[in-house]
N, CA and C atoms as a LAMMPS dump frame, in Angstrom:
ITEM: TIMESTEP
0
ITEM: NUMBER OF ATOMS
522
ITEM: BOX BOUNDS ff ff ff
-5.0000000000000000e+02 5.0000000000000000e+02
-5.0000000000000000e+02 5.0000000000000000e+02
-5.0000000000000000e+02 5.0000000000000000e+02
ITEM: ATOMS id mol type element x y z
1 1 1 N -89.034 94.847 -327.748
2 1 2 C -88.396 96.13 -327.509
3 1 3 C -89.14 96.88 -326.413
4 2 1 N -88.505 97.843 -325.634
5 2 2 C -88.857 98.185 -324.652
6 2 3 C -90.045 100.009 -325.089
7 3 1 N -90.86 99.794 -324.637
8 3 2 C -91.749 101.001 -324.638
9 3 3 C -90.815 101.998 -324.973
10 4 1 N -90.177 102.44 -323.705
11 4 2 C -89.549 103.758 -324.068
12 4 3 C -88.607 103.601 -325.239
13 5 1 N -87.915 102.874 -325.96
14 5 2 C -87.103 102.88 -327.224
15 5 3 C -88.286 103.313 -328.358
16 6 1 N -89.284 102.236 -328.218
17 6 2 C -91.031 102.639 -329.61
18 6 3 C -90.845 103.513 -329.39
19 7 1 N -90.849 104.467 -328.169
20 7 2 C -91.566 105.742 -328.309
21 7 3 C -90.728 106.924 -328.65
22 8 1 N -89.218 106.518 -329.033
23 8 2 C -88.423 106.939 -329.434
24 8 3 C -88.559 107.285 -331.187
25 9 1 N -89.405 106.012 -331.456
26 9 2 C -89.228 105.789 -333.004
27 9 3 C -90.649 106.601 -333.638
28 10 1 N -90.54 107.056 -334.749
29 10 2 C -92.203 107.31 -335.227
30 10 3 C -92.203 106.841 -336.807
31 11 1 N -93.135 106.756 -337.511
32 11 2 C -93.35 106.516 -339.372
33 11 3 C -93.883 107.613 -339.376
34 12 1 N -93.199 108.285 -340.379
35 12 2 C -94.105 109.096 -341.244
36 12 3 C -94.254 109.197 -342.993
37 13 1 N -95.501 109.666 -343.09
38 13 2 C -95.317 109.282 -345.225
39 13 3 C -95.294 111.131 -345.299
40 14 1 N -94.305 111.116 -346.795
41 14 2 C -93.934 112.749 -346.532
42 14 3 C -92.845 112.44 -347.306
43 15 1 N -92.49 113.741 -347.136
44 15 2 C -91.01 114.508 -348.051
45 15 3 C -89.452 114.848 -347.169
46 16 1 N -89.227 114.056 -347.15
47 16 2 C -87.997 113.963 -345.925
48 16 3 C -87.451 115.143 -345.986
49 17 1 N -87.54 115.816 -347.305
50 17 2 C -86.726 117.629 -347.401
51 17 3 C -87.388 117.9 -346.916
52 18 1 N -88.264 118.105 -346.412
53 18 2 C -89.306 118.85 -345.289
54 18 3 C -89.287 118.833 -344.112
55 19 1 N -88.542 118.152 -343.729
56 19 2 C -88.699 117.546 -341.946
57 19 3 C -87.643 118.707 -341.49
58 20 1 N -87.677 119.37 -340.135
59 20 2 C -87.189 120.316 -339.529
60 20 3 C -86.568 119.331 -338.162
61 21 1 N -85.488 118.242 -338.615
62 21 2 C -85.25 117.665 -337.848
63 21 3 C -83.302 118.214 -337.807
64 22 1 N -82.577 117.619 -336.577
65 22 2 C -81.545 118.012 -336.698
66 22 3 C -80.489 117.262 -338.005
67 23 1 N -81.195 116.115 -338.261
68 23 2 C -80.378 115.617 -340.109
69 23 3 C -81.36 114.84 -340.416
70 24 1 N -80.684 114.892 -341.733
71 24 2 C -82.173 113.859 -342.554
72 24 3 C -81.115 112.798 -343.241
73 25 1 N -81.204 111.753 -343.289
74 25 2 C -80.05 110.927 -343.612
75 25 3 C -81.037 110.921 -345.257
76 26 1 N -79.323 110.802 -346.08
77 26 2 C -79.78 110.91 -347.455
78 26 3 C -79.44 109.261 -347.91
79 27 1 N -80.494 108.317 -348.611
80 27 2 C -79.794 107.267 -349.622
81 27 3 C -78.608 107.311 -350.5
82 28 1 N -77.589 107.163 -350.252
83 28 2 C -76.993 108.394 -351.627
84 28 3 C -75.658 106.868 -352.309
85 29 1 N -75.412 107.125 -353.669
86 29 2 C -74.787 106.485 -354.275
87 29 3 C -72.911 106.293 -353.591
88 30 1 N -72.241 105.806 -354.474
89 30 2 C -70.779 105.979 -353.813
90 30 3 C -70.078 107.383 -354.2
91 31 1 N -70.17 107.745 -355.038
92 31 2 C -69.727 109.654 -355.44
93 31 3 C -70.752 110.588 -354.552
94 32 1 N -71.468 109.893 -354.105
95 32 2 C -72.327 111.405 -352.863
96 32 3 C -72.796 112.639 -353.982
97 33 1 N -72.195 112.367 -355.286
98 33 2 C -72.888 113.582 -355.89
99 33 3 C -73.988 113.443 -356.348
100 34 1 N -74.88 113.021 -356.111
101 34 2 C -76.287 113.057 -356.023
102 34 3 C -76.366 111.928 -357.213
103 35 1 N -78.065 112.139 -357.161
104 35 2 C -78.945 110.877 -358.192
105 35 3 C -79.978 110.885 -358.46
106 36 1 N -80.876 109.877 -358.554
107 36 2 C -82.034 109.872 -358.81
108 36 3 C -82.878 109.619 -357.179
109 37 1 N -84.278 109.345 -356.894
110 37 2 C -84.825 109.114 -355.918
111 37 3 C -85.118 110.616 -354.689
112 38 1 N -84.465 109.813 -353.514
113 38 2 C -84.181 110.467 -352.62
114 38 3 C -83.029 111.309 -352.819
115 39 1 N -81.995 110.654 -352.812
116 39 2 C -81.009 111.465 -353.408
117 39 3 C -80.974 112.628 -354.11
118 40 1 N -81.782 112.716 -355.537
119 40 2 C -81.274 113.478 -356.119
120 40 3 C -82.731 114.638 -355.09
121 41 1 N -83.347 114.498 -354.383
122 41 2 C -84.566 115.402 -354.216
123 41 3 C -83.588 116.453 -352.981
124 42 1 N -82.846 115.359 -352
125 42 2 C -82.071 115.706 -351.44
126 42 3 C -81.161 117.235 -352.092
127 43 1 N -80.295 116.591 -352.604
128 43 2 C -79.485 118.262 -353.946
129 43 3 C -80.141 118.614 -354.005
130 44 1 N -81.432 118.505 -354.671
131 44 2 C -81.849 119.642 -355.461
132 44 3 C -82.607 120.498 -354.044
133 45 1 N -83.283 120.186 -353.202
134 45 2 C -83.888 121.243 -352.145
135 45 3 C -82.69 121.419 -351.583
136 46 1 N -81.676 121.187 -351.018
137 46 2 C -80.455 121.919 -350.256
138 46 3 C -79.748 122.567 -350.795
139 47 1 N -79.715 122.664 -352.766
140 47 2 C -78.724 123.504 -352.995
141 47 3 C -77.849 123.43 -353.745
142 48 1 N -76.829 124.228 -354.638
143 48 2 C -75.767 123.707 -355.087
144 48 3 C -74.813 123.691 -353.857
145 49 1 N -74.551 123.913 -353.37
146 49 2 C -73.759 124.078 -351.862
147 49 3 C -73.077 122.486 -351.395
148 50 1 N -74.431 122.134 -351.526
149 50 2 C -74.812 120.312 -351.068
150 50 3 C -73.147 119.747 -351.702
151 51 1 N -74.023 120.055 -353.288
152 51 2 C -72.68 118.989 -354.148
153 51 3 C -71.504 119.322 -354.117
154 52 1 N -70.982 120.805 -353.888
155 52 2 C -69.783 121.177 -353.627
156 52 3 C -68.95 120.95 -352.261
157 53 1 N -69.885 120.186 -351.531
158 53 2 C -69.326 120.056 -350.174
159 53 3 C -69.16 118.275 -350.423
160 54 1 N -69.976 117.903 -350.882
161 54 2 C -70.006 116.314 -351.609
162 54 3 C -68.819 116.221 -351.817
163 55 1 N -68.158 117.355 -352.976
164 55 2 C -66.868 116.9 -354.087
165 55 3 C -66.071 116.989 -353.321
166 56 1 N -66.149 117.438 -351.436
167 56 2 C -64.662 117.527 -351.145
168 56 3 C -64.858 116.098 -350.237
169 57 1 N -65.323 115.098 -350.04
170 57 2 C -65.146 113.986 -349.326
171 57 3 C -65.032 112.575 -349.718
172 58 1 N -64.549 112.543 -351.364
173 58 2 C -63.885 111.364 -351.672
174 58 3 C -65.031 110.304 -351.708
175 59 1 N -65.929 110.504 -351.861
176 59 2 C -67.324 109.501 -351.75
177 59 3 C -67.322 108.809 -350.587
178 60 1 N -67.888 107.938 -350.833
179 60 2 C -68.395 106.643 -349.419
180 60 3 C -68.648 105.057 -349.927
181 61 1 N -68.178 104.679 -348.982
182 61 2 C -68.305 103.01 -349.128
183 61 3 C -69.427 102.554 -348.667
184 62 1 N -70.225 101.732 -349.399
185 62 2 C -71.193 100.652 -349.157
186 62 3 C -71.2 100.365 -347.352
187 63 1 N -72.112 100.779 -346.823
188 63 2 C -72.204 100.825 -345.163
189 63 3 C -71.769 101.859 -344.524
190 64 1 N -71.019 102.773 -344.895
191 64 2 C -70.184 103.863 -344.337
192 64 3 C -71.389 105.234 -343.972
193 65 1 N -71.093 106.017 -343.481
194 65 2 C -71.809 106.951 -343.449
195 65 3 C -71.04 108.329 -343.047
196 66 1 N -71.419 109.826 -343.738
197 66 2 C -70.356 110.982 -343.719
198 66 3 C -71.321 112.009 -343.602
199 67 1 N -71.227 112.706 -343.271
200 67 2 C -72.106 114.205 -342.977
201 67 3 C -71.637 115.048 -343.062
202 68 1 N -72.309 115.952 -343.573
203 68 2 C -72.442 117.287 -344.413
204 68 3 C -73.457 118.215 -343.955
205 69 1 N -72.936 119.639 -343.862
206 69 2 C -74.607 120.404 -344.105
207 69 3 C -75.777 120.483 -344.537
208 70 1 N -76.742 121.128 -344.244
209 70 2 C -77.877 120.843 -344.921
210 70 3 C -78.224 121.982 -345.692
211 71 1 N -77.204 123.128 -345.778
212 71 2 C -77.995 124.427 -346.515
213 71 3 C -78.992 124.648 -346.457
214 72 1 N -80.018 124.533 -347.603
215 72 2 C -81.236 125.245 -347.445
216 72 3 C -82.308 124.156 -346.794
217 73 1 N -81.98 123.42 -346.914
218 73 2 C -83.14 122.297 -345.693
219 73 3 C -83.258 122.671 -344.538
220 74 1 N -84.459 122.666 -344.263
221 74 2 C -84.52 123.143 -342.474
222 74 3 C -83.928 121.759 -341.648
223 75 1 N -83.598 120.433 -342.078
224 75 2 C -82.361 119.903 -341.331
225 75 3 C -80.988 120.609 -341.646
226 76 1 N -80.467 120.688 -340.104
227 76 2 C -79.102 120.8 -340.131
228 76 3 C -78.704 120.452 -340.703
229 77 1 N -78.564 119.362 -340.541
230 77 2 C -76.995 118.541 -341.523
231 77 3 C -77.954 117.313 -342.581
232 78 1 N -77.2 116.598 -343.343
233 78 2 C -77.497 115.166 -344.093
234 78 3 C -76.202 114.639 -344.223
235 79 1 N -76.819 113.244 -343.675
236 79 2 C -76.101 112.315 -343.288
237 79 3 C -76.494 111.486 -344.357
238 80 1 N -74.696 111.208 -345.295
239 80 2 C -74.75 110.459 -346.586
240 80 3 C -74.342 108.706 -345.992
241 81 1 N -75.587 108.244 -346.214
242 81 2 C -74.92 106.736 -346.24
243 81 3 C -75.237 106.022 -347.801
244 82 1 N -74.655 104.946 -347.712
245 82 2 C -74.414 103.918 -349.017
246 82 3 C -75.122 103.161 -348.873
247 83 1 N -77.019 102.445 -349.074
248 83 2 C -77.053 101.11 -348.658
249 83 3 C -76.493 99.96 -349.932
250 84 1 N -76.434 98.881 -350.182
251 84 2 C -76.554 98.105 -350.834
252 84 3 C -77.339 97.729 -351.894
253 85 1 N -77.095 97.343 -353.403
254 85 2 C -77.769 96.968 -354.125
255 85 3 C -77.778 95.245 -353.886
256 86 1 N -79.412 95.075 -353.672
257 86 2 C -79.947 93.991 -353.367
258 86 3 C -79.367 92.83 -354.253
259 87 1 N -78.794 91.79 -353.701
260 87 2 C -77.947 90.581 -354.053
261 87 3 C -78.871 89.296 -353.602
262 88 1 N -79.34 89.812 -352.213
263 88 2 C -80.29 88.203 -351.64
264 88 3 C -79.505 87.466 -351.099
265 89 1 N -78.349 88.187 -350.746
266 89 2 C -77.661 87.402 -349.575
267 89 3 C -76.847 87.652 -348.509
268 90 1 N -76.891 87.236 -347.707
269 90 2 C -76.097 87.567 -346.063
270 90 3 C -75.896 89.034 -346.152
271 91 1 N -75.17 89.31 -346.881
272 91 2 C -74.149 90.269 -346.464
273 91 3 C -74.997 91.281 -347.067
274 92 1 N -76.058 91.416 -347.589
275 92 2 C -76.662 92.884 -348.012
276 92 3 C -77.31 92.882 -346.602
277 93 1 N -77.881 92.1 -345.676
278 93 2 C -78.501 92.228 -344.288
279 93 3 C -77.383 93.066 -343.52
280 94 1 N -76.099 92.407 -343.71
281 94 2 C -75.306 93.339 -342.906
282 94 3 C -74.455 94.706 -343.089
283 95 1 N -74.204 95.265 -344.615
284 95 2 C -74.597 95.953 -345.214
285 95 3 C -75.556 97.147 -344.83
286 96 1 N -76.944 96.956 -345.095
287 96 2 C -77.769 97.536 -344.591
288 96 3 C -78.055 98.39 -343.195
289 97 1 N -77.616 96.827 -341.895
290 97 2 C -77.95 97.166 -340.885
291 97 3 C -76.314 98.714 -340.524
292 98 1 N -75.003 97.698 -341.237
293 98 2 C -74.315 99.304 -340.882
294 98 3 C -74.794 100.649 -341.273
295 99 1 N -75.532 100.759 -342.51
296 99 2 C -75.704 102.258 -342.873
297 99 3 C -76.537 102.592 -341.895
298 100 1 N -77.539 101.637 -341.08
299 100 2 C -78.373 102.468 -339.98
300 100 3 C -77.699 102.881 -338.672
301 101 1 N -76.716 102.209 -338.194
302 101 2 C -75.949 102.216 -336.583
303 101 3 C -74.688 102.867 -337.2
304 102 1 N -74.083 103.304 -338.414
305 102 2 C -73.133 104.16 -338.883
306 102 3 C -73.717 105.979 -338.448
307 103 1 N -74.889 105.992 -339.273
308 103 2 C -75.281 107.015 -339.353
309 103 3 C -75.875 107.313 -338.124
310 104 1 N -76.414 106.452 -337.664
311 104 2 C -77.03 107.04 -335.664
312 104 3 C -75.509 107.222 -335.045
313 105 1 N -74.315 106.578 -335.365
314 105 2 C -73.493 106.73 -334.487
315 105 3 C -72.688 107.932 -335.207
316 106 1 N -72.494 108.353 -336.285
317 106 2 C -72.146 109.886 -336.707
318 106 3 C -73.15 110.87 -336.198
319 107 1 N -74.465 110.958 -335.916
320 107 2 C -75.8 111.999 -335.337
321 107 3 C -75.349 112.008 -334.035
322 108 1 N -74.845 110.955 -333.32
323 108 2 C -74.772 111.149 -331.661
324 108 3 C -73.048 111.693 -331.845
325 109 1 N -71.785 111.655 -332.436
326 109 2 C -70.797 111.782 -332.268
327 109 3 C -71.193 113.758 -332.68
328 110 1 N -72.097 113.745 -333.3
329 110 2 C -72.074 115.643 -333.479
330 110 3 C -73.425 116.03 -332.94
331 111 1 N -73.929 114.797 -331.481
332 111 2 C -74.35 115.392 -330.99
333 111 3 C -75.921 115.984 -330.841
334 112 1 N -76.006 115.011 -332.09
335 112 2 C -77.586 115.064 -332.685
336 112 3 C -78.752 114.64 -332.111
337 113 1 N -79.98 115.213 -331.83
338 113 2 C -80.932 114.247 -331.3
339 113 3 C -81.942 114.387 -332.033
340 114 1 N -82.205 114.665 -333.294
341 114 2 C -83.404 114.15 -334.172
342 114 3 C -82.93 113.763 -335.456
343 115 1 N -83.027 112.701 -335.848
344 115 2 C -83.163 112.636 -337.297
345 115 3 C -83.81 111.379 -337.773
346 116 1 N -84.091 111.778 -339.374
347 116 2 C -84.793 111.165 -340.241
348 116 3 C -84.274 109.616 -341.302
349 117 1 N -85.021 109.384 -341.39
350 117 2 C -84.542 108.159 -342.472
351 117 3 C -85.159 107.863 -343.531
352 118 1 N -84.812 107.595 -344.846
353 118 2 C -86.094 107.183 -345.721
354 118 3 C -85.63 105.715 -345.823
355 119 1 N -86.539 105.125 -346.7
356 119 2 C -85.691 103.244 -346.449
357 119 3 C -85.03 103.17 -347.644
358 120 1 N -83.851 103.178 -346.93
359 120 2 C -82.482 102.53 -347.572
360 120 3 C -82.397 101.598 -348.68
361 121 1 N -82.03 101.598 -349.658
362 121 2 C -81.813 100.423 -350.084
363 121 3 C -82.815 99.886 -351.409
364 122 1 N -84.319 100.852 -350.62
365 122 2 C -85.535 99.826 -351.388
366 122 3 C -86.017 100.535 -352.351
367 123 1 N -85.555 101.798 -353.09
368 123 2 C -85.569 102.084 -354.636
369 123 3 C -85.024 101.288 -355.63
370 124 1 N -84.351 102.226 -356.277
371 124 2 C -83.223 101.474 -357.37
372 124 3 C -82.485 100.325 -356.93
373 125 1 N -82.171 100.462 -355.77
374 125 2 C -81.109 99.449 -355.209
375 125 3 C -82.192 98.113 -355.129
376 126 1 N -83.219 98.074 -354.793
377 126 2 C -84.241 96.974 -355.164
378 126 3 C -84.304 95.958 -354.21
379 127 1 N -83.806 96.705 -352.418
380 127 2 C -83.884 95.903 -351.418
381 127 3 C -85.342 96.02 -351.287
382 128 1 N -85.909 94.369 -350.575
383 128 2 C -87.469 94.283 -350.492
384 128 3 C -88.17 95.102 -349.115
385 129 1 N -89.131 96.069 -349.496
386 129 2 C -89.307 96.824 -348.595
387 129 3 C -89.446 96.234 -346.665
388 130 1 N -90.014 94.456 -346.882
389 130 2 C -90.413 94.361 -345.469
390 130 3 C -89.101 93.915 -345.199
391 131 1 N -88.232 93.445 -346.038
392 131 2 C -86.99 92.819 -345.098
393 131 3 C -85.993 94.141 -344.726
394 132 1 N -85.853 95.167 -345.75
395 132 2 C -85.335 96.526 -345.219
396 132 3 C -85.817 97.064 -343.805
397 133 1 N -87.61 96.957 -343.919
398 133 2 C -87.929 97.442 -342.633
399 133 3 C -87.502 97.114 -341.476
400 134 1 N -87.628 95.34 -341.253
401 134 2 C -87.345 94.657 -340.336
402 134 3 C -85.644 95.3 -339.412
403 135 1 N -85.211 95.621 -341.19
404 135 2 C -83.514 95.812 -340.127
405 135 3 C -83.464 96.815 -340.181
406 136 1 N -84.339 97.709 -340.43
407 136 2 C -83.989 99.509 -339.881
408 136 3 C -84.674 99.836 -338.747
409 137 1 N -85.466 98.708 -337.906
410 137 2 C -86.28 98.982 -336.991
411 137 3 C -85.199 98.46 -336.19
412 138 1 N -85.23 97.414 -336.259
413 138 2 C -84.001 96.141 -335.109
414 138 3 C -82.689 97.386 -334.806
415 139 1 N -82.128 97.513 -336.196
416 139 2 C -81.017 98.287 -335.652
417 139 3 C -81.118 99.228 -334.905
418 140 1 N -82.049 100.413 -335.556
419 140 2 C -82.311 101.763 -334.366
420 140 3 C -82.559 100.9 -333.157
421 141 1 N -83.371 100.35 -332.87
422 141 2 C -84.111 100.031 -331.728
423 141 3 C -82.868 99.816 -330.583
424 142 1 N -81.739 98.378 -331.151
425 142 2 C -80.519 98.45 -330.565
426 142 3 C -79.881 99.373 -330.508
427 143 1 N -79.873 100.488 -331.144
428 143 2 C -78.604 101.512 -331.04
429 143 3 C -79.467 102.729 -329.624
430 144 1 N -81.128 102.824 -330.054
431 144 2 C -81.382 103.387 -328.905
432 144 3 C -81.312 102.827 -327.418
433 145 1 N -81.651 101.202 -327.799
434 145 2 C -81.036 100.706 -326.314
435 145 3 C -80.001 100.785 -325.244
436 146 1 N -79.234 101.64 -326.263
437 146 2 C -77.358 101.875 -325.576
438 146 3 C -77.497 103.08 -325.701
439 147 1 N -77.799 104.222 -326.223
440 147 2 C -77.655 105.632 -326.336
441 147 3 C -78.657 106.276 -326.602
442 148 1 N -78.179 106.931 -325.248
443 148 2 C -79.991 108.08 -324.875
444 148 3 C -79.884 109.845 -325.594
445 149 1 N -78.334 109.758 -325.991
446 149 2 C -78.612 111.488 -326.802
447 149 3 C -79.676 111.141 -327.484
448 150 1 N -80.089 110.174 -328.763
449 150 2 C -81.262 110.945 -329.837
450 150 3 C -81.89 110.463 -329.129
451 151 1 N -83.341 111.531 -328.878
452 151 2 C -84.391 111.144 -329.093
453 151 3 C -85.615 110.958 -329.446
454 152 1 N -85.158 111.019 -331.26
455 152 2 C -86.152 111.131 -331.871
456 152 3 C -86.086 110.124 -332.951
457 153 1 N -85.828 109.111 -333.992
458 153 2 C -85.99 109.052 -335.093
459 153 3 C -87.197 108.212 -335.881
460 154 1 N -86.869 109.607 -336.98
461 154 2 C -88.252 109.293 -338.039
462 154 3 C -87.828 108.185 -339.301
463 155 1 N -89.13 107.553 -339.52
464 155 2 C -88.837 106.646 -340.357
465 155 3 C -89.832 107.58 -341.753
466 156 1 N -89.591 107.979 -342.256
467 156 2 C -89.648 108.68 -343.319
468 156 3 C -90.296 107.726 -344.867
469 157 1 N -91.682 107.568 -345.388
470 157 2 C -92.008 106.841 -346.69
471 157 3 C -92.32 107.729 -347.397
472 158 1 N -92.589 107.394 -348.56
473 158 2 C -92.763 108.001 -349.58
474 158 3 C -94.442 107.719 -349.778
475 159 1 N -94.529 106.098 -349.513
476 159 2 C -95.695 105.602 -350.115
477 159 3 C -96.456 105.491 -349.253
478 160 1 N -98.082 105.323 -348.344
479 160 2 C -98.899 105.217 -347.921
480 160 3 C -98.653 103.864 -347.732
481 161 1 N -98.103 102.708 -348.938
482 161 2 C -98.266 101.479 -348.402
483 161 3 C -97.116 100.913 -348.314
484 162 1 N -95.633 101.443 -348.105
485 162 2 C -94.706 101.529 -347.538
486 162 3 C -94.545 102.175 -346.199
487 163 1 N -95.523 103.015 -345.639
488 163 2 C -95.359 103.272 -344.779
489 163 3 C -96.379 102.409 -343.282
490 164 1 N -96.893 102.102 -344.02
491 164 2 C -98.464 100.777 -343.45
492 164 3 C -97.202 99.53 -342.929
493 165 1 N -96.056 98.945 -344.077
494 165 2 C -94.824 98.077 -343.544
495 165 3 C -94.728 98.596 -342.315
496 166 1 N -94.1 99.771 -342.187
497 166 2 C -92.786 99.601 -341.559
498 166 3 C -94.004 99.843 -340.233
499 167 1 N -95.009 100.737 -340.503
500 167 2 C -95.744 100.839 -338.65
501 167 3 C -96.461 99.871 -338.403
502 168 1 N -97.131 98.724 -339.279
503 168 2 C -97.811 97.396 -339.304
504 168 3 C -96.184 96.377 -338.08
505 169 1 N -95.224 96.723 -338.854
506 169 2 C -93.379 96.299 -337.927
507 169 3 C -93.804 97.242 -336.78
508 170 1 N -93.368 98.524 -336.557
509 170 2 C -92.986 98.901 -335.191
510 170 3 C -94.531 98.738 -334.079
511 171 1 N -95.457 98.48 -334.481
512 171 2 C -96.521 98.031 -333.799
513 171 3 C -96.037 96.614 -333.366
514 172 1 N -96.016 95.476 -334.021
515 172 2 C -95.694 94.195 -333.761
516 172 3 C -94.715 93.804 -332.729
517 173 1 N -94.23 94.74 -332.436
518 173 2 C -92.611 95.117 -331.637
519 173 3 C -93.349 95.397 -329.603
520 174 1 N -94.333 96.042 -329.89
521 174 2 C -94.862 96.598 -328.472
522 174 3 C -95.519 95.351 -327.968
């Protein structure tokens, strides 16, 4: 990958409701009305607002991605994608890689140039953290290769040694 795309990308370990970015993409189930994890931390710092704007968009499909306000989050908006519950085959890879180039391509269609990510997939859903990483790096990386509006996105962990993955990955890349 090319320098200037890395330097597009950053890891950080942290509280994705915290980030003062223009969206924070949420993990979120197929009803969007919140959950456990990320998800439910998501609702609960933005608001009841969040879920009432949830109930008017019919949920989301597995890869899809829909955006919403962010109320009380200092991100603008959150961007609801679906990843996959881990199966171990083909199609959760591709799966996956749409909720990342769905949701960069809803942030650039409204115009967006910062946002966040936490990794998809690798809670409850029980995708394995390095093979998640691998395709949330690949994908951004391609989607920044073609489109220069964002330029920012955060890769967002929870864990110190989830977050060691994914920058141990975007190091390996330079």
């Amino acid at each position: 990958m090319q320098k200037s795309i890395l330097d597009k990308m950053e890891i950080v370990c942290g509280d994705i409701t915290r980030l003062k970015v223009d969206a924070i993409v949420n993990a979120a189930n197929k009803s969007l009305l919140g959950g456990g994890g990320v998800d439910g931390a998501i609702h609960r710092a933005a608001g009841p607002e969040l879920l009432a704007e949830c109930r008017t968009l019919g949920g989301c499909a597995t890869g899809e991605a829909k955006i919403t306000k962010g109320y009380h989050l200092p991100a603008r908006y959150v961007i609801h994608t679906v990843g996959p519950v881990y199966s171990g085959t083909e199609k959760d890879a591709i799966l996956l890689s749409a909720c990342y180039k769905n949701s960069l391509n809803l942030a650039a269609a409204h115009s967006l140039t910062t946002i966040a990510f936490p990794a998809i997939s690798c809670g409850v859903y029980g995708y394995p953290m390095n093979a998640a990483a691998r395709i949330a790096i690949r994908t951004t990386g391609e989607f920044l290769a073609k489109n220069d509006l964002i330029k920012k996105v955060s890769f967002v962990l929870f864990s110190e040694k989830d977050e060691r993955i994914y920058r141990d990955l975007l190091l390996s890349k330079t």
